[in-house]
N, C-alpha and C positions, 0 to 999 in steps of 0.2 A: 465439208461436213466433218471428214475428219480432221482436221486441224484444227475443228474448232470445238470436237468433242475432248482433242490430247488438253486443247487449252481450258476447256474445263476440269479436266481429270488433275493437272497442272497447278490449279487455283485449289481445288481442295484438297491435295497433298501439301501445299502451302499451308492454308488454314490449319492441318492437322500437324503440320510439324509446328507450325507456332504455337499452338496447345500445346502439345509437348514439351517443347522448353518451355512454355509456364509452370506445369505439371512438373516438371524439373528440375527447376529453379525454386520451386516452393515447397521441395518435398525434401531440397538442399540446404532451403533457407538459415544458417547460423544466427540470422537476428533473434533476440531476443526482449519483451513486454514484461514489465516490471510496474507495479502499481503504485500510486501516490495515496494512501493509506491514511493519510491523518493528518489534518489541514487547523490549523488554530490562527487570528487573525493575521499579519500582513503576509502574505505569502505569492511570491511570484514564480512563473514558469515558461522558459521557453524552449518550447517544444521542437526547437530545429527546424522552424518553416521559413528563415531569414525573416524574419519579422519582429524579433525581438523581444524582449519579455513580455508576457499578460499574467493575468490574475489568475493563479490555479488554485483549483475545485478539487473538493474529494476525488476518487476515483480514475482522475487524471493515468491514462495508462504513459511509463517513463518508459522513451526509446535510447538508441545510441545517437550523444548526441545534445540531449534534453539539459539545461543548468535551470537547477531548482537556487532559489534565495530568499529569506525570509527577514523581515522589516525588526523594528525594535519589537514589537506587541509578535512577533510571527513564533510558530512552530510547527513542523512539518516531518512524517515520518515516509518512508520510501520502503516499501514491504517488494521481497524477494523472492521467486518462485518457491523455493522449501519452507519460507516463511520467518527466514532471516531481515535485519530491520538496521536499519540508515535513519537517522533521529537529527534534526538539525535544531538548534538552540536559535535563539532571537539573535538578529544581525552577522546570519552565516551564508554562506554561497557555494553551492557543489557543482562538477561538472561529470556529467555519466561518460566518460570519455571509450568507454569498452563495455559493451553490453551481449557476447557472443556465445555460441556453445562451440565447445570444443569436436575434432575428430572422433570422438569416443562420446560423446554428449557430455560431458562436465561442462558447465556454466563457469564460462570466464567474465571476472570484473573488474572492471580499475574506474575509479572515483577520485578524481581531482579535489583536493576543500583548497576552495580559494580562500577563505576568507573567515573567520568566527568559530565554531566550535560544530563539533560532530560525534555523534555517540554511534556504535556499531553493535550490532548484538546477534554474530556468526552463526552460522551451523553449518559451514562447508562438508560435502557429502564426499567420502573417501568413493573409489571401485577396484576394490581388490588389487591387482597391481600394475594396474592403467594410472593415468594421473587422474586424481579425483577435482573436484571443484577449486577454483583458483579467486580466489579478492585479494586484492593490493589497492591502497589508498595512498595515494601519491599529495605533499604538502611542499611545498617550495621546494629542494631539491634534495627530499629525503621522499621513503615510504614504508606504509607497513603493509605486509603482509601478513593472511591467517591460514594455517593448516588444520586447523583443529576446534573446535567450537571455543569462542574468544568473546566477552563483552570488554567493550573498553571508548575510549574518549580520548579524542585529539582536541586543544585547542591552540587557534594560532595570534599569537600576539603580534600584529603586524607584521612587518620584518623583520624583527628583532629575535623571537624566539620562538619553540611550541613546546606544549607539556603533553606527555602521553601517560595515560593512565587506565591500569588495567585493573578491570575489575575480576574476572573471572578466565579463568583459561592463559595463555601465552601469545602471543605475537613476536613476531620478528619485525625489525627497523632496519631501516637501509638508510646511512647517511655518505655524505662525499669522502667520511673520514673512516667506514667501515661498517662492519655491522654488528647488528647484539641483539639478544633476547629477554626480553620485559617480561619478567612472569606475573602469576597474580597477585596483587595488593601490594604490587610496585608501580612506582612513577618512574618516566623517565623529562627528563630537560633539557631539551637541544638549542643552545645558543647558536646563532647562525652567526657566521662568518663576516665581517665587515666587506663590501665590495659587491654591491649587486649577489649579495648570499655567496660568496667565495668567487664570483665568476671574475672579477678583475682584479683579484687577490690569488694566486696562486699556491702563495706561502698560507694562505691563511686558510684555515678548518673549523669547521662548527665543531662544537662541545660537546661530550654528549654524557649526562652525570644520570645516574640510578639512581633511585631511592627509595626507602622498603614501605615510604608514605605519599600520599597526595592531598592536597588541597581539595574539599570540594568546591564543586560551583550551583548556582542556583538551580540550574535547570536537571540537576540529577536527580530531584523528588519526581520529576516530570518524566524522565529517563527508567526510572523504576516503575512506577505504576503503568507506563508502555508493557514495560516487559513483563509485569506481575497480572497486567489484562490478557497478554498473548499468551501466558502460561498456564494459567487458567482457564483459559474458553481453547485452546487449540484442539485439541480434544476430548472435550468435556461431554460434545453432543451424542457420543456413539451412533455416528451416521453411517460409518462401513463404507464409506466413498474411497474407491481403488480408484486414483487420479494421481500424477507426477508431482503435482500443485500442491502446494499448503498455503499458499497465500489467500485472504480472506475466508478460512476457517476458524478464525476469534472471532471475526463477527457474525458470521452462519448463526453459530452455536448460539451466541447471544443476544442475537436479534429476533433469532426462530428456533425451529424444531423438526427435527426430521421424524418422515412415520412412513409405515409401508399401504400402500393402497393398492387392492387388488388390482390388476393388468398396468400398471405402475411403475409398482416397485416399489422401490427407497426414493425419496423424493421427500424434498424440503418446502417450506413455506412460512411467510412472516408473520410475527405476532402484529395484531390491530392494524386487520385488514378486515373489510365488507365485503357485503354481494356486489359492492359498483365498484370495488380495486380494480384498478390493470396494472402491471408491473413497468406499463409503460409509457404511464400520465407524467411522470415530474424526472426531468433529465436534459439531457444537449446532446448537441452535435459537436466535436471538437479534429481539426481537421489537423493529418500528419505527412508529413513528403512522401513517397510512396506506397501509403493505404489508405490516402483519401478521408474521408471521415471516419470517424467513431463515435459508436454512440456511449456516450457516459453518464451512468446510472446517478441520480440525486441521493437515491438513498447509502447511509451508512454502512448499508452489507453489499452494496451494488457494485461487487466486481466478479466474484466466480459463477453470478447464475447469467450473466448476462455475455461472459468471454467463452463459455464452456460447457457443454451439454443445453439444455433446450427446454424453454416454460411450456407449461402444457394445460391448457383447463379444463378440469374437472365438474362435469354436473355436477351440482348439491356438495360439493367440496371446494370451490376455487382455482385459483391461479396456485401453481406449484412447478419449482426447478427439478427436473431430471437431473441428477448428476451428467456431467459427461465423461470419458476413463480417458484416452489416449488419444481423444481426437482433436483437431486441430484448432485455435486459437481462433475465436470470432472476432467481428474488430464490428459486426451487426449481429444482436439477437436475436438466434432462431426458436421458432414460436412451431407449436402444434395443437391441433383442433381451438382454434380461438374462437369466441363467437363472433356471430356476423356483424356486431357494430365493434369489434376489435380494430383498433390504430393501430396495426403494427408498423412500428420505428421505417421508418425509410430515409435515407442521407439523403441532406443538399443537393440539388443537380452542377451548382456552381457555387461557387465561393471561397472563402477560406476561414470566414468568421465565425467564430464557437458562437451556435444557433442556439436556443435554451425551448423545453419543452415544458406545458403544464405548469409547474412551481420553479423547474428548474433545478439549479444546482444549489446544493444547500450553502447559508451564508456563512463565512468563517467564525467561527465563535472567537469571544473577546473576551477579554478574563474582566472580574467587578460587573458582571449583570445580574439578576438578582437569584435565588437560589430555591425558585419553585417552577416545575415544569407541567402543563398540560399534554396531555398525551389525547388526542381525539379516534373514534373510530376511523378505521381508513388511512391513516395517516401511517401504515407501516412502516413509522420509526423513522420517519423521517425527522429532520432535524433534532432527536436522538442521540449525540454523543456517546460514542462508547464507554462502555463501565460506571456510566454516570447516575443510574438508579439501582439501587440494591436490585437484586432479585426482578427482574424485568417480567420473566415468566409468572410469576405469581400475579404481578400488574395486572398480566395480558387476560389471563385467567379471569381476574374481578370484568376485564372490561366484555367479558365473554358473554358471563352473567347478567349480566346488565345494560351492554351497548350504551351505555353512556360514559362522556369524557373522562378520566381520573387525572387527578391532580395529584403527586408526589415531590417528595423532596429528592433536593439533589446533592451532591458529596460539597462541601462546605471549600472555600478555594485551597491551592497547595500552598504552602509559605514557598516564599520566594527569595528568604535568606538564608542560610548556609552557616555551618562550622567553618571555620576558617583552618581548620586539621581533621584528619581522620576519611571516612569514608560516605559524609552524608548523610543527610537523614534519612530515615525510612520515608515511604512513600507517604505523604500524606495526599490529599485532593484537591479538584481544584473549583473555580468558580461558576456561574452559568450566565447564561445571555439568552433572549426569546429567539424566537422561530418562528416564522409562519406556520408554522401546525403544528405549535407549542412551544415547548421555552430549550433552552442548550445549555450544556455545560461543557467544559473543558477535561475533566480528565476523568476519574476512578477513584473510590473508595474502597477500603480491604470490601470483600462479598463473598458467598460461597460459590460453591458450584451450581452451575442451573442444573434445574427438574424440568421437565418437558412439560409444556403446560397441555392441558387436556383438550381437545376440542369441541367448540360448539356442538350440540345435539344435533345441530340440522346437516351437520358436518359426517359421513361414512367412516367406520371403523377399522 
């Protein structure tokens, strides 16, 4: 008897010190979850599951690990926890090769560009006189590093050369020949070395010439209106959300509206929704090497309410996101008082194949489709394109009114030719393509700042 009560006392001091090292190990974890932010036709992802590239979807969370690459028609942005951005041009290839926090929590990152061009647009975070936040982009056998908030643009010409170009702020260059500092609205030109890039050349050294101008290229009208959308909406909503996060607060803001509701709080929710919305009819399941599946939101603001704090429904109000502050990364959304025919999201019991929910994941948009969008009730913005209708709120407002579809126009497409000197055009906009629950476009036209739009009558104040 007792020997067989030690061996149970035995087996549950096991079980509890294996909880412990989970609890341990997770509350150690340096990994870090970075989001795939903005998808425009061909665009590939492989997510580190040995299985090799697939089709990546908005929302897509990017681990260490992950190589993003985008086709001739492709454009794809990579959004960073403070809400720094990684832009990749048509026929480019990145590798997330360090994706960590540091001793101190500063976010360390290195990014491989294998292959085509890349836009950066920093806000590394100092900590007084700790090391503060770390990115280095590493290119055949040079790299840059940022200290200090930097927009800027690599591109690689095969093997033969790369041009770096700095828009805003300074960078530092590493090459085999030494190092230098590119300040803003300077280029630099690095000839690579003959010999496998200097490796069976010893005598020989890349080149490395300044210049106080750069060439643009096509996709900087497309680079600009990114940044001129995240400058804009980052916060524009006044939601007072104390969260570490800034990523996916462009589209918060522009997608919806934050309000306070008594025993609530501060809590967000999206424009051209109904009384049959659930936040979690149209999405997937996408599966990652050590956390199994995730669920990934269809819609265009669908990554902070869904990784972080918790939906909650509201009688005679709706469905609405609690902010979350400090608490830990969901990879499944937690849900409160849902009603009784509520789906809530459950992963695959087995598999490894991105499973698709409801509508799904929205389709990549393609530049040349036509340039008028329906917007339906219910359809919380789904297939939506950011910054693609003036004043969204004001829409959402008419369809408030009236619960019937609106049809508006969309921003006209970007030109896709370039100054061949100077620093680019301003941003202009770009084209649309339909939706299943309406039509898409591809970029942003100048806009103001959103007004909160008001809500329905039947809606509490």
């Amino acid at each position: 008897m007792a020997i067989a009560k030690l061996g149970k006392m035995l087996a549950m001091g096991a079980v509890l010190a294996a909880a412990f090292l989970v609890v341990s190990a997770s509350a150690e974890s340096k990994a870090r979850i970075v989001r795939l932010s903005e998808v425009q036709g061909t665009v590939q992802i492989d997510r580190a599951t040995g299985d090799g590239f697939d089709k990546a979807f908005i929302n897509l969370p990017v681990i260490e690990g992950s190589r993003l690459k985008t086709g001739k028609d492709g454009r794809a942005e990579v959004e960073f926890e403070d809400g720094s951005a990684l832009r990749l041009a048509p026929d480019s290839e990145v590798d997330f090769t360090r994706l960590e926090l540091g001793d101190d929590g500063q976010k360390l990152s290195t990014v491989q560009l294998v292959s085509g061009t890349l836009y950066a647009n920093l806000h590394p975070k100092k900590s007084g006189n700790k090391t503060g936040d770390q990115f280095q982009l590493n290119f055949a056998h040079e790299s840059v590093t940022v200290a200090e908030a930097a927009h800027f643009r690599v591109e690689l010409d095969g093997t033969t050369k790369a041009t770096l170009a700095v828009f805003k702020g300074k960078v530092s260059a590493t090459t085999p020949s030494g190092e230098c500092e590119v300040s803003e609205k300077h280029s630099a030109t690095i000839e690579f070395a003959k010999g496998d890039l200097a490796k069976d050349d010893p005598a020989g050294k890349d080149t490395f010439v300044i210049a106080k101008n750069f060439e643009a290229e096509p996709s900087d009208a497309w680079d600009r209106q990114q940044t001129d959308y995240h400058d804009r909406y980052a916060s524009a909503g006044g939601s007072g959300v104390s969260s570490p996060y800034g990523y996916g607060m462009s589209d918060l803001n522009y997608y919806g509206s934050f309000t306070t509701v008594a025993g609530y709080g501060n809590v967000w929710q999206p424009y051209f929704i109904d009384a049959g919305w659930s936040p979690f009819q149209d999405g997937g399941w996408a599966f990652y090497p050590g956390a199994g599946y995730m669920w990934v939101s269809g819609y265009p603001w669908g990554w902070m309410p869904y990784n972080y704090g918790n939906w909650a429904f509201i009688p005679g109000f709706g469905w609405v996101w609690q902010p979350g502050y400090y608490n830990p990364w969901y990879g499944i959304p937690q849900v409160v008082n849902p009603p009784v025919r509520t789906k809530v999201p459950t992963p695959p019991v087995r598999g490894r194949q991105t499973v698709m929910v409801g509508l799904g994941l929205a389709a990549n948009p393609a530049a040349g489709a036509p340039r008028r969008l329906t917007i339906n009730p219910g359809s919380a913005g789904f297939g939506v394109p950011r910054g693609s209708v003036r004043h969204l709120d004001h829409v959402a407002k008419t369809m408030d009114r009236t619960s019937r579809p609106v049809v508006v126009a969309t921003a006209p497409p970007v030109s896709t030719t370039a100054p061949t000197t100077g620093f680019g055009p301003r941003p202009g906009s770009t084209s649309t393509s339909p939706s299943m629950r309406g039509g898409t476009s591809t970029g942003m036209a100048p806009m103001g700042a959103p007004h909160r739009s008001s809500a329905p009558p039947s809606r509490p104040h």
